[in-house]
Every structure is written in structure tokens, then in C-alpha cells.
PDB file as gemmi writes it, atoms N, CA and C in Angstrom:
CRYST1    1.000    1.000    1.000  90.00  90.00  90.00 P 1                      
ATOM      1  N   UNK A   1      -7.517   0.153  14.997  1.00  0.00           N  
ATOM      2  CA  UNK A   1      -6.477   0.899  14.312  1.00  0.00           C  
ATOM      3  C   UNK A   1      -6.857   1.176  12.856  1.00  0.00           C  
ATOM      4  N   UNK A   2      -7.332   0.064  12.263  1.00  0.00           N  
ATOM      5  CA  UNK A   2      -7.727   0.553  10.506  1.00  0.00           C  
ATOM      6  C   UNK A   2      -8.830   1.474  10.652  1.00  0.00           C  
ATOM      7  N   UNK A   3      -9.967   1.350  11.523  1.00  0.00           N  
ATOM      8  CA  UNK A   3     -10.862   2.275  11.806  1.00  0.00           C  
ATOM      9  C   UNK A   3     -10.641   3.888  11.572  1.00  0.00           C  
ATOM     10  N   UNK A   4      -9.606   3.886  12.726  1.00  0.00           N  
ATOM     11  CA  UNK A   4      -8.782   5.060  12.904  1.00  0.00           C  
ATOM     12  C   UNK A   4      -8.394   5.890  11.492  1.00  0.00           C  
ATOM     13  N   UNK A   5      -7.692   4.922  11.028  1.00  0.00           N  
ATOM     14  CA  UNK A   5      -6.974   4.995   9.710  1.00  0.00           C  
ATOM     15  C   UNK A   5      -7.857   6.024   8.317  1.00  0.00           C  
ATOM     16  N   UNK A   6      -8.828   5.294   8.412  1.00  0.00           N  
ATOM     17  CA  UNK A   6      -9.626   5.138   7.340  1.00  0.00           C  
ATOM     18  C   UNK A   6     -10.489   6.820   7.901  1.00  0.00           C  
ATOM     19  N   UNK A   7     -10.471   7.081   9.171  1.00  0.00           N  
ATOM     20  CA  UNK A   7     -11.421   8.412   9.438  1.00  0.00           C  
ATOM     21  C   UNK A   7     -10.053   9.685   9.032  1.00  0.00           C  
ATOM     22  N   UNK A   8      -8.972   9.607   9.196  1.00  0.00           N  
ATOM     23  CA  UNK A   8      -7.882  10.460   8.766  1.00  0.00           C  
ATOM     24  C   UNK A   8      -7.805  10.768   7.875  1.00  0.00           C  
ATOM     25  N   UNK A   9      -7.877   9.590   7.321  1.00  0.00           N  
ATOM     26  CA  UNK A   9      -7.709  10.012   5.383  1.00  0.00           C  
ATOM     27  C   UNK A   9      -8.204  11.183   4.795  1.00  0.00           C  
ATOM     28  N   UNK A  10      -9.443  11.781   5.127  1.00  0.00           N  
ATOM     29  CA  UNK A  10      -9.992  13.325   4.582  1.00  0.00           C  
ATOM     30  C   UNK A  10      -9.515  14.532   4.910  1.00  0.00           C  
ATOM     31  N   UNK A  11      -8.356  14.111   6.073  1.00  0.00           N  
ATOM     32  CA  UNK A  11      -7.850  15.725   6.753  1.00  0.00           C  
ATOM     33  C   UNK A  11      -5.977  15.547   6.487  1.00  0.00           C  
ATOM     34  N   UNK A  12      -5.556  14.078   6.407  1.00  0.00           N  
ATOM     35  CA  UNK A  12      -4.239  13.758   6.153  1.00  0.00           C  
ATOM     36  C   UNK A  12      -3.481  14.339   4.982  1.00  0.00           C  
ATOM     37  N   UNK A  13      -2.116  15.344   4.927  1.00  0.00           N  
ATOM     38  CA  UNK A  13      -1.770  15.305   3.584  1.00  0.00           C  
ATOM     39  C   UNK A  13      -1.226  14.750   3.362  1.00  0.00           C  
ATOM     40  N   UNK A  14      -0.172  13.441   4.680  1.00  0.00           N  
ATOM     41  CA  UNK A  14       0.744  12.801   4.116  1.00  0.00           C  
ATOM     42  C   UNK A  14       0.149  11.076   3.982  1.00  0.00           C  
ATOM     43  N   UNK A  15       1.114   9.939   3.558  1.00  0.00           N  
ATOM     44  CA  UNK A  15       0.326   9.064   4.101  1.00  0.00           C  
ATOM     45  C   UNK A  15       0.366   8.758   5.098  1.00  0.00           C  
ATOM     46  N   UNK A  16      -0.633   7.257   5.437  1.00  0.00           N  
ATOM     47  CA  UNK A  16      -0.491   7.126   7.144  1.00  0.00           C  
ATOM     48  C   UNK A  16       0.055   5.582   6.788  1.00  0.00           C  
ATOM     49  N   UNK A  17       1.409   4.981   7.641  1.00  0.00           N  
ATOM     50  CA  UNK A  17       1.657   3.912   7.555  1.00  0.00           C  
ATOM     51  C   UNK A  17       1.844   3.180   9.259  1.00  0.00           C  
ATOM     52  N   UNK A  18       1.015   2.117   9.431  1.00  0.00           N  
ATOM     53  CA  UNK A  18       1.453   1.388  10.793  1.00  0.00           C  
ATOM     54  C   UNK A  18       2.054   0.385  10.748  1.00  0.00           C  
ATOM     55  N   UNK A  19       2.555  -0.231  11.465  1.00  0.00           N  
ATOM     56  CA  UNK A  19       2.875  -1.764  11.332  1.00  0.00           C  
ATOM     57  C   UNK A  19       2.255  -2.653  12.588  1.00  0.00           C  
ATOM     58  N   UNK A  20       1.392  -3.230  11.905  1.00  0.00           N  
ATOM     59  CA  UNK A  20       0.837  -4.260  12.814  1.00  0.00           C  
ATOM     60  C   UNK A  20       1.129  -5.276  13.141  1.00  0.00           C  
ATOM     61  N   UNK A  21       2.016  -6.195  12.368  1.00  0.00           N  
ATOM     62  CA  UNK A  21       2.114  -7.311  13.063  1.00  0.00           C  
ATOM     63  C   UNK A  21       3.857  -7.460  12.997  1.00  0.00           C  
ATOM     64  N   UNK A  22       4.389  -8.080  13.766  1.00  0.00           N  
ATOM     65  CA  UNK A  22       6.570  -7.932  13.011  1.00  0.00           C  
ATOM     66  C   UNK A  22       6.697  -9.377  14.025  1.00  0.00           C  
ATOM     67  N   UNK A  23       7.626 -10.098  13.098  1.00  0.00           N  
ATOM     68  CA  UNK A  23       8.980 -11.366  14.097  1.00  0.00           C  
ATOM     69  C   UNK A  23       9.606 -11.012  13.105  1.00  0.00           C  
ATOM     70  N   UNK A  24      10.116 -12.331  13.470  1.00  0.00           N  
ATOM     71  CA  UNK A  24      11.521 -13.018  12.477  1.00  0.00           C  
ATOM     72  C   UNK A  24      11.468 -12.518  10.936  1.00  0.00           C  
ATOM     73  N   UNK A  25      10.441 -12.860  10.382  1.00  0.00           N  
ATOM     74  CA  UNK A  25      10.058 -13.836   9.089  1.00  0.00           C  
ATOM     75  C   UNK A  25       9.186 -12.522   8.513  1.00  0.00           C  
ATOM     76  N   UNK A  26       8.318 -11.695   8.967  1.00  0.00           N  
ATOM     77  CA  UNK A  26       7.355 -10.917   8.430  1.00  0.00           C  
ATOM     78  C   UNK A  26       6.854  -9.754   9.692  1.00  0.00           C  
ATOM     79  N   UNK A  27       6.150  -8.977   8.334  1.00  0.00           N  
ATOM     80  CA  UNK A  27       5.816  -7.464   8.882  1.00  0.00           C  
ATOM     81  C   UNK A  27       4.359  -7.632   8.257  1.00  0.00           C  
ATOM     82  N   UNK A  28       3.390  -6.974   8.495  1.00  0.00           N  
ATOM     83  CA  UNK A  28       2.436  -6.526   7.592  1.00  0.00           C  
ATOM     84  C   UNK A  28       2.207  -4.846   8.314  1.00  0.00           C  
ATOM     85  N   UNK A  29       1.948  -4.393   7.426  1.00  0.00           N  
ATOM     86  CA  UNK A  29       1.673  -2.809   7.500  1.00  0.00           C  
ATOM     87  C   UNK A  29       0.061  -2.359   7.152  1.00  0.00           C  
ATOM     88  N   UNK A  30      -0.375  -1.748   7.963  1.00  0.00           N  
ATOM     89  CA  UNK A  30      -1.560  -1.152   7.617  1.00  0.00           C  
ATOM     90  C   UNK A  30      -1.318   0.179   6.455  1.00  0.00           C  
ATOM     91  N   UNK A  31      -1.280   0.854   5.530  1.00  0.00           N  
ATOM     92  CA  UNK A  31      -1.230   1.926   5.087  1.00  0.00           C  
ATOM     93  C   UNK A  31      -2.482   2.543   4.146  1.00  0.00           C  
ATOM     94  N   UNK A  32      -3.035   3.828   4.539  1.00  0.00           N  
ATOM     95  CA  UNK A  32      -3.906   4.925   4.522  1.00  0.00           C  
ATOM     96  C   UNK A  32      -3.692   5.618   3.201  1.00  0.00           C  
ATOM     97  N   UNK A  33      -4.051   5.715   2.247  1.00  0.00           N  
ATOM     98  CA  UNK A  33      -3.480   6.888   1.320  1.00  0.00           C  
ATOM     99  C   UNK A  33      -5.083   7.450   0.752  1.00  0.00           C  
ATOM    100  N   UNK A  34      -4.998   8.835   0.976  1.00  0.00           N  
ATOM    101  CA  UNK A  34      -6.100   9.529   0.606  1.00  0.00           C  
ATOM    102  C   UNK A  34      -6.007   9.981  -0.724  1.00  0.00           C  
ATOM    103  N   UNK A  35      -7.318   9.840  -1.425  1.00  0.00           N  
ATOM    104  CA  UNK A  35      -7.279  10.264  -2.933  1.00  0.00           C  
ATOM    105  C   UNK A  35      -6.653  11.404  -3.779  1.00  0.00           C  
ATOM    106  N   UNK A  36      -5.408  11.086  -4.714  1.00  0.00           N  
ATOM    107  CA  UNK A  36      -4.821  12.281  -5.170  1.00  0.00           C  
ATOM    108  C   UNK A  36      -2.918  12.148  -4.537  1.00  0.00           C  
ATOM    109  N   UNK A  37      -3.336  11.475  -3.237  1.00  0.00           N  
ATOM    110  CA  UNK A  37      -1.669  10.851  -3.154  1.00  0.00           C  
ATOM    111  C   UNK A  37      -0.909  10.081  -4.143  1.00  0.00           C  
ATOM    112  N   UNK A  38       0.411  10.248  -3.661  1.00  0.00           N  
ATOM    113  CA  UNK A  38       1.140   9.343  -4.880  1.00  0.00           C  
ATOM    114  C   UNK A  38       2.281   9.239  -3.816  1.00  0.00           C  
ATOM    115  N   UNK A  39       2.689   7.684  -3.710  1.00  0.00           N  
ATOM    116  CA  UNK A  39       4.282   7.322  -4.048  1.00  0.00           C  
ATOM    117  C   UNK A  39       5.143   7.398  -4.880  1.00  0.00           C  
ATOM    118  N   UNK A  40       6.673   8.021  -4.685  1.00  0.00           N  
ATOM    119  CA  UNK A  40       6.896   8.371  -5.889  1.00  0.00           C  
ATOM    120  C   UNK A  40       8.066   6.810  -6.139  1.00  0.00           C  
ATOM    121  N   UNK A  41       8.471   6.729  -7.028  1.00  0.00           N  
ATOM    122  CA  UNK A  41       9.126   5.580  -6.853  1.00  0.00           C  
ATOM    123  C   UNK A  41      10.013   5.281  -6.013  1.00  0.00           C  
ATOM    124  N   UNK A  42       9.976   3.755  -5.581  1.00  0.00           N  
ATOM    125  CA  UNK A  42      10.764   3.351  -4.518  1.00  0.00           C  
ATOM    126  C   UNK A  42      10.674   1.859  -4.612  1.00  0.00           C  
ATOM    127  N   UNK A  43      11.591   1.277  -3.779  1.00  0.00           N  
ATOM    128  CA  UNK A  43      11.624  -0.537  -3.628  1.00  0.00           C  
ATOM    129  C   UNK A  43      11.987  -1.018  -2.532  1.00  0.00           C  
ATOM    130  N   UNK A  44      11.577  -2.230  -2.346  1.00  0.00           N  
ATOM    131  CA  UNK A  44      11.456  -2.786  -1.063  1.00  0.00           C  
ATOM    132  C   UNK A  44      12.448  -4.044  -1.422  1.00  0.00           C  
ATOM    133  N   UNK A  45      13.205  -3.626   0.185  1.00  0.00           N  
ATOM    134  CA  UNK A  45      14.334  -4.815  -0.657  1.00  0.00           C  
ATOM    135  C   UNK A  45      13.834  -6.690  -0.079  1.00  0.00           C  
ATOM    136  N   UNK A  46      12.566  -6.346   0.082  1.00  0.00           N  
ATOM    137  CA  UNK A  46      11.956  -7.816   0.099  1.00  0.00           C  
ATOM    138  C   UNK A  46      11.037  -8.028  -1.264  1.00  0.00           C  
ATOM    139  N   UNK A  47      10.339  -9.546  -1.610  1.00  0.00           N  
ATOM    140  CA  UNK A  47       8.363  -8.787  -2.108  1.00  0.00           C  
ATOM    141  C   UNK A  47       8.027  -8.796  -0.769  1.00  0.00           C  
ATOM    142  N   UNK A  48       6.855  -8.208  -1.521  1.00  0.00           N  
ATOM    143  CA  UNK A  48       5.360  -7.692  -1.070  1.00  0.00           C  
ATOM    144  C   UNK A  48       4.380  -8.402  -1.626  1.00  0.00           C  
ATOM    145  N   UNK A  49       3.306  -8.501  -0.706  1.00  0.00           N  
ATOM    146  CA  UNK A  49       1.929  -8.553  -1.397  1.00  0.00           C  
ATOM    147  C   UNK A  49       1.066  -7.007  -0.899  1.00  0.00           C  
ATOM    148  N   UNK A  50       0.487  -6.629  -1.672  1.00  0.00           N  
ATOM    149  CA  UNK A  50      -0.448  -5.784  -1.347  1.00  0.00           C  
ATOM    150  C   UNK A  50      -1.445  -6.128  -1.356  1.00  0.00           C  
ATOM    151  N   UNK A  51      -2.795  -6.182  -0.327  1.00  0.00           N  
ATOM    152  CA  UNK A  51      -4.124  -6.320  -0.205  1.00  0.00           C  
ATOM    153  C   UNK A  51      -5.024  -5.435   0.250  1.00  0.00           C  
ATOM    154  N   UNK A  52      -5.826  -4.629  -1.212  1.00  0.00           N  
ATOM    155  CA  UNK A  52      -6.317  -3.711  -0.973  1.00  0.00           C  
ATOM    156  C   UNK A  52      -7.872  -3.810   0.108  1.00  0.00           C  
ATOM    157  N   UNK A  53      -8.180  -3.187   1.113  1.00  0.00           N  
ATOM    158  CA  UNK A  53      -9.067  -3.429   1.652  1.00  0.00           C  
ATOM    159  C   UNK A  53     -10.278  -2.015   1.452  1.00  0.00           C  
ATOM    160  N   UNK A  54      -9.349  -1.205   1.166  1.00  0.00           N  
ATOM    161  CA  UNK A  54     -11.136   0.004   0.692  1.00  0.00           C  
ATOM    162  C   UNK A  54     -10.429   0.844  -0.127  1.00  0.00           C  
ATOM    163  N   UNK A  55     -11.186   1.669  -1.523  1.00  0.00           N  
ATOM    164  CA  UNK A  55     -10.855   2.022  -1.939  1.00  0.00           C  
ATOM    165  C   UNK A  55      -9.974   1.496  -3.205  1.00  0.00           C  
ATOM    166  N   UNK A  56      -9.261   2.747  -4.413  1.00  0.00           N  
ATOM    167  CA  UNK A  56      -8.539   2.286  -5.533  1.00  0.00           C  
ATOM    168  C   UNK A  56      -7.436   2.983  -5.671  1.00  0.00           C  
ATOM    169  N   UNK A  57      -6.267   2.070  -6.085  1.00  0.00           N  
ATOM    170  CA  UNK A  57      -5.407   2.496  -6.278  1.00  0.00           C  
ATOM    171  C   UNK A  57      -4.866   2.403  -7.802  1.00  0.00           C  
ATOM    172  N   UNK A  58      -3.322   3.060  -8.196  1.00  0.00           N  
ATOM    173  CA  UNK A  58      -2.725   2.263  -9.228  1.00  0.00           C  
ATOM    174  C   UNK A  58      -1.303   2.061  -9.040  1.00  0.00           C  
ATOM    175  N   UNK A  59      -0.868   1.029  -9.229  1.00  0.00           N  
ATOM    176  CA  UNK A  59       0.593   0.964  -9.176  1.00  0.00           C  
ATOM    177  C   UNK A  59       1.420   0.384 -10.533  1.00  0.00           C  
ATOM    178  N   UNK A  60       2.440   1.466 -10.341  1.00  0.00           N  
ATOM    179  CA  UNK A  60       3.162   1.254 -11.661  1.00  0.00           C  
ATOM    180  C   UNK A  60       4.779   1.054 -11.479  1.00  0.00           C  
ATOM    181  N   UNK A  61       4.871  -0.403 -12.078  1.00  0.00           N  
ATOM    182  CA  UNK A  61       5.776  -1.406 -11.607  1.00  0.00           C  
ATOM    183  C   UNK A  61       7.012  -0.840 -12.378  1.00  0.00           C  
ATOM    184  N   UNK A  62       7.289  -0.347 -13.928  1.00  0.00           N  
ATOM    185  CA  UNK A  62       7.577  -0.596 -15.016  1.00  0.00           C  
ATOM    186  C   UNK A  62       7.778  -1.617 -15.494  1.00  0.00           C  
ATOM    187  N   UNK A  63       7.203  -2.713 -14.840  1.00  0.00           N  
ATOM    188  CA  UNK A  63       6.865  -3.631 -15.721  1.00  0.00           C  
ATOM    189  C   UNK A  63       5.550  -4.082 -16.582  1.00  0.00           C  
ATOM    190  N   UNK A  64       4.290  -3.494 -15.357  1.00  0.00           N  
ATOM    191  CA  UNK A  64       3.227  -3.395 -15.814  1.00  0.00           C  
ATOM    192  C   UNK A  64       2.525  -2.375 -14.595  1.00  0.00           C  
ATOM    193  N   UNK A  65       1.024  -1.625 -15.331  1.00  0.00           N  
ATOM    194  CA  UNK A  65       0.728  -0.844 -14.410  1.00  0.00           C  
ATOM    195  C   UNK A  65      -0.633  -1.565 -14.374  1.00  0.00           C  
ATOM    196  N   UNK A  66      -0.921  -1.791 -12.949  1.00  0.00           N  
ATOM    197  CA  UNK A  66      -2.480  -2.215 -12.668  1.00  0.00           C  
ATOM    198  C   UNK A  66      -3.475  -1.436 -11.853  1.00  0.00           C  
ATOM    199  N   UNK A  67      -4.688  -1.768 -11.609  1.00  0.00           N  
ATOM    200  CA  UNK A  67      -5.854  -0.759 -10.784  1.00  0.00           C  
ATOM    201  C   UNK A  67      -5.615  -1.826 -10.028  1.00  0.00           C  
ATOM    202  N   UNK A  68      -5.976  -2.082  -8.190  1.00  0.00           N  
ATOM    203  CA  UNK A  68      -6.155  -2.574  -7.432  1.00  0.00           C  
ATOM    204  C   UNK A  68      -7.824  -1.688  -6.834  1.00  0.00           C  
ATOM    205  N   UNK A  69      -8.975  -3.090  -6.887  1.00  0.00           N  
ATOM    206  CA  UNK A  69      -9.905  -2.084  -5.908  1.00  0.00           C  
ATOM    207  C   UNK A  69     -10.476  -3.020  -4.893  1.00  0.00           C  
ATOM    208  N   UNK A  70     -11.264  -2.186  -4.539  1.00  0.00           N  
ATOM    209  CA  UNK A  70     -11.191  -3.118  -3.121  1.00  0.00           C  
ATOM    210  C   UNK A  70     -11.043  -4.667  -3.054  1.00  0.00           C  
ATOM    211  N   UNK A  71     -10.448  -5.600  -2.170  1.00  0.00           N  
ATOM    212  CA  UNK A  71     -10.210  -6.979  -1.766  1.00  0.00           C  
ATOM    213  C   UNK A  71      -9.471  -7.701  -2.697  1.00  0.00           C  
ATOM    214  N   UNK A  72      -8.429  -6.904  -4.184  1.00  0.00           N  
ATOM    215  CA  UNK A  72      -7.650  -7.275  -4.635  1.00  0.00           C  
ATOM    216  C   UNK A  72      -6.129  -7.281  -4.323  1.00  0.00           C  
ATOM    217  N   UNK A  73      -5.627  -8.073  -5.040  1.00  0.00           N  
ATOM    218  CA  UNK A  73      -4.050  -8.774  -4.594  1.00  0.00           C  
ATOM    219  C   UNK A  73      -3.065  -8.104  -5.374  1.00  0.00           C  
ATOM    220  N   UNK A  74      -1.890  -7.572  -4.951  1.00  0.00           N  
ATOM    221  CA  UNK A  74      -0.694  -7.841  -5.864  1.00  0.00           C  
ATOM    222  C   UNK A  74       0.318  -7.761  -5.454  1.00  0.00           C  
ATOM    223  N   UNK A  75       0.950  -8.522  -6.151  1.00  0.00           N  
ATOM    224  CA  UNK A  75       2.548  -8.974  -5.771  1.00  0.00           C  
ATOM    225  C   UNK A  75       3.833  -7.850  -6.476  1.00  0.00           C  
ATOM    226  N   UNK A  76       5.003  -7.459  -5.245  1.00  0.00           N  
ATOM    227  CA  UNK A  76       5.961  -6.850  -6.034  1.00  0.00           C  
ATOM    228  C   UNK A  76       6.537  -7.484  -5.879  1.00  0.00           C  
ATOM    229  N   UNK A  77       7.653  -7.896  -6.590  1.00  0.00           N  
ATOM    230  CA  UNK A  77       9.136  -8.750  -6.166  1.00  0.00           C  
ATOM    231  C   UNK A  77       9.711  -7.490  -5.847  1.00  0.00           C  
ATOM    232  N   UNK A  78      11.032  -8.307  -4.919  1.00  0.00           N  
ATOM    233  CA  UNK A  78      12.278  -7.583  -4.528  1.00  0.00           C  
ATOM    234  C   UNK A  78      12.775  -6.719  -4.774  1.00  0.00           C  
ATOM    235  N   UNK A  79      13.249  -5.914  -4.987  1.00  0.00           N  
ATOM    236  CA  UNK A  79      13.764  -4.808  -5.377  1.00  0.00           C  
ATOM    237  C   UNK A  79      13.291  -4.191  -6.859  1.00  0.00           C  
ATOM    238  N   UNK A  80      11.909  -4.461  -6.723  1.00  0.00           N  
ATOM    239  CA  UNK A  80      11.335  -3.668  -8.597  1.00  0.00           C  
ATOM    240  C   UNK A  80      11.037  -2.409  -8.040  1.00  0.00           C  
ATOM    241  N   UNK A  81      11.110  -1.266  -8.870  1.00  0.00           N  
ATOM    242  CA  UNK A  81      10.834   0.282  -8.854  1.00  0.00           C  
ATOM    243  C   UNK A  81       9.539   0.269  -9.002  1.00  0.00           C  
ATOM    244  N   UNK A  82       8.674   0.793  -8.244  1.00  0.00           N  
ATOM    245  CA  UNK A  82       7.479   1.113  -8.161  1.00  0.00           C  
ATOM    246  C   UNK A  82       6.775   2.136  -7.568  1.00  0.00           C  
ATOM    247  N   UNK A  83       5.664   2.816  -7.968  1.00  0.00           N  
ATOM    248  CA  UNK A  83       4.796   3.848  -7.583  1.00  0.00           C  
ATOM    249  C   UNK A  83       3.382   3.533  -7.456  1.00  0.00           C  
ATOM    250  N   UNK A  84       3.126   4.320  -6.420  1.00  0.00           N  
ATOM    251  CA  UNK A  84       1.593   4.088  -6.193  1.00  0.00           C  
ATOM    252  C   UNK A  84       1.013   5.408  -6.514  1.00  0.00           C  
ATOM    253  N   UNK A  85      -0.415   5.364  -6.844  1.00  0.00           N  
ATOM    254  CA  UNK A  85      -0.950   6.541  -7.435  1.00  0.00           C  
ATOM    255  C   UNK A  85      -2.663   6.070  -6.993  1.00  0.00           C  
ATOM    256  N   UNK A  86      -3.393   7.063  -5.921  1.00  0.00           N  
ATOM    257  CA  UNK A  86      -4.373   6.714  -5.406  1.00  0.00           C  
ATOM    258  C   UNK A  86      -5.657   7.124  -6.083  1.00  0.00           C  
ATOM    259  N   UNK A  87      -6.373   6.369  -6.203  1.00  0.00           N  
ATOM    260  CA  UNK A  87      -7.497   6.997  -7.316  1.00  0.00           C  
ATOM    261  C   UNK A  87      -9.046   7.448  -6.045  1.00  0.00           C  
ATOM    262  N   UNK A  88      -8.928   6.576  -5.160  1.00  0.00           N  
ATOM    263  CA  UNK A  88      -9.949   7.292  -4.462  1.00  0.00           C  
ATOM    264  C   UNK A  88      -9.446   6.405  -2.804  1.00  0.00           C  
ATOM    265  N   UNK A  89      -9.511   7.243  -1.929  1.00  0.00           N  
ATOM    266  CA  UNK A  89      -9.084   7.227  -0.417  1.00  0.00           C  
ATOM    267  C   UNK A  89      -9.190   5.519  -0.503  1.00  0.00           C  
ATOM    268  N   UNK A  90      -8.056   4.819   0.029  1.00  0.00           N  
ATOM    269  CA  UNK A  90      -7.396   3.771   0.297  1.00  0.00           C  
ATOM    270  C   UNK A  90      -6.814   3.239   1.460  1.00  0.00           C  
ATOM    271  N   UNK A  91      -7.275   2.080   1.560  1.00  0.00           N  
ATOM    272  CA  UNK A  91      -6.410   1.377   3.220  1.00  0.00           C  
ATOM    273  C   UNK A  91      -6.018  -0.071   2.532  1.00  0.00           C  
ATOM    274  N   UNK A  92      -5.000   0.153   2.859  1.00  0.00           N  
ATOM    275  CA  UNK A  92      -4.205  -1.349   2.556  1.00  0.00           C  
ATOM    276  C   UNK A  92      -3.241  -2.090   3.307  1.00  0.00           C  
ATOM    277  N   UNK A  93      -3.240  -3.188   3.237  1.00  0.00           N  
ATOM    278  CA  UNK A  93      -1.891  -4.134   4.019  1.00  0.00           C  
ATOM    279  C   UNK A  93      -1.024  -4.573   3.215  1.00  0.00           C  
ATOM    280  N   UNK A  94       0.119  -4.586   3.827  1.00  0.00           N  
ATOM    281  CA  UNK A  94       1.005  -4.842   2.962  1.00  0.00           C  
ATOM    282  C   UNK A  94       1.829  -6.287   3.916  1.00  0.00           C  
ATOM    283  N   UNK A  95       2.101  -6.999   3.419  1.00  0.00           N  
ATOM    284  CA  UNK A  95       2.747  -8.635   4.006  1.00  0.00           C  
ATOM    285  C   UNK A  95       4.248  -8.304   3.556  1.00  0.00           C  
ATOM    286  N   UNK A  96       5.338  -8.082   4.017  1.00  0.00           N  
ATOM    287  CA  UNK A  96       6.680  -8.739   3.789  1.00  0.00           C  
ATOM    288  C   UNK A  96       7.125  -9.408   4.205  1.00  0.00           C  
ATOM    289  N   UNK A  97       7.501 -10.566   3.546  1.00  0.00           N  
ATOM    290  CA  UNK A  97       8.345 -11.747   4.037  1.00  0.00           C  
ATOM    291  C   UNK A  97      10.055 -11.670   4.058  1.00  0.00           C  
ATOM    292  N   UNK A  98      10.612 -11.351   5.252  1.00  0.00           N  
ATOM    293  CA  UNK A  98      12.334 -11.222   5.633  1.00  0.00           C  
ATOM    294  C   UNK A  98      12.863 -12.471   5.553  1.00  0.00           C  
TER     295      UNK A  98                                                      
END                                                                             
């Protein structure tokens, strides 16, 4: 499936989001974003971790804005406003804990 993912990205205009794993307690999501995408702000009414697996991103918390590149971590809390902004074709997982 990330395979998959990662060959889309050059022809995709939107992003690509899966969910791979779900119970009780947690989700993790595979998500695709090809270079030049953007999330525009939004929140998750859990955290998150994000773990970037190819590619760079940036996300801007308003609390702080960071680069994620490949095999780096970051954490959103709960309901913070945030945007993603892709700097070059990206696959990432995302962990929420319910």
C-alpha cells in the first residue's frame, strides 16, 4: 500500500490518505502529499504523532513552525490549528490515540 502511495504522488492533485491500522484505542494513517500541496488549517480532536517516512514537509502549528524530513517525529496536541505545507513529495503516518 505505501508502495502504491508513493508511485501516485506525481500524477495526484489531491492528497492520498489510507488508514491502516483502527480498534478501540488508535488509528494510524498512511498519507501521500505531493510537492507544492498544502493543508489548509485544521485539528484533530485527538494528538497525533506524525512520522515522516520520505520526503519534506512543513507544518505550522501557530505555535511553532517546523521542517520534518525523512524518519522525523512530531507531535500535535488535541485540538491545535495546524497546516501542512509540502516541500518535496511526502509519505507519512500518522498514530492517533482515541
Amino acid at each position: 500500500m505505501l508502495n502504491n502511495i508513493i508511485k501516485q504522488l506525481d500524477t495526484c492533485n489531491k492528497p492520498i490518505l489510507h488508514v491502516i491500522f483502527r480498534n478501540n484505542n488508535t488509528r494510524i494513517a498512511a498519507l501521500g502529499l505531493r510537492k507544492g500541496q498544502k493543508l489548509i488549517d485544521h485539528q484533530l480532536p485527538v494528538a497525533a504523532k506524525i512520522i515522516l517516512l520520505e520526503g519534506k514537509i512543513e507544518i505550522d502549528s501557530k505555535i511553532e513552525i517546523v521542517v520534518l524530513e525523512k524518519f522525523n517525529e512530531y507531535e500535535i496536541p488535541k485540538k491545535v490549528i495546524h497546516q501542512v505545507r509540502t516541500i518535496e513529495n511526502a509519505l507519512a503516518l500518522i498514530v492517533l490515540d482515541f
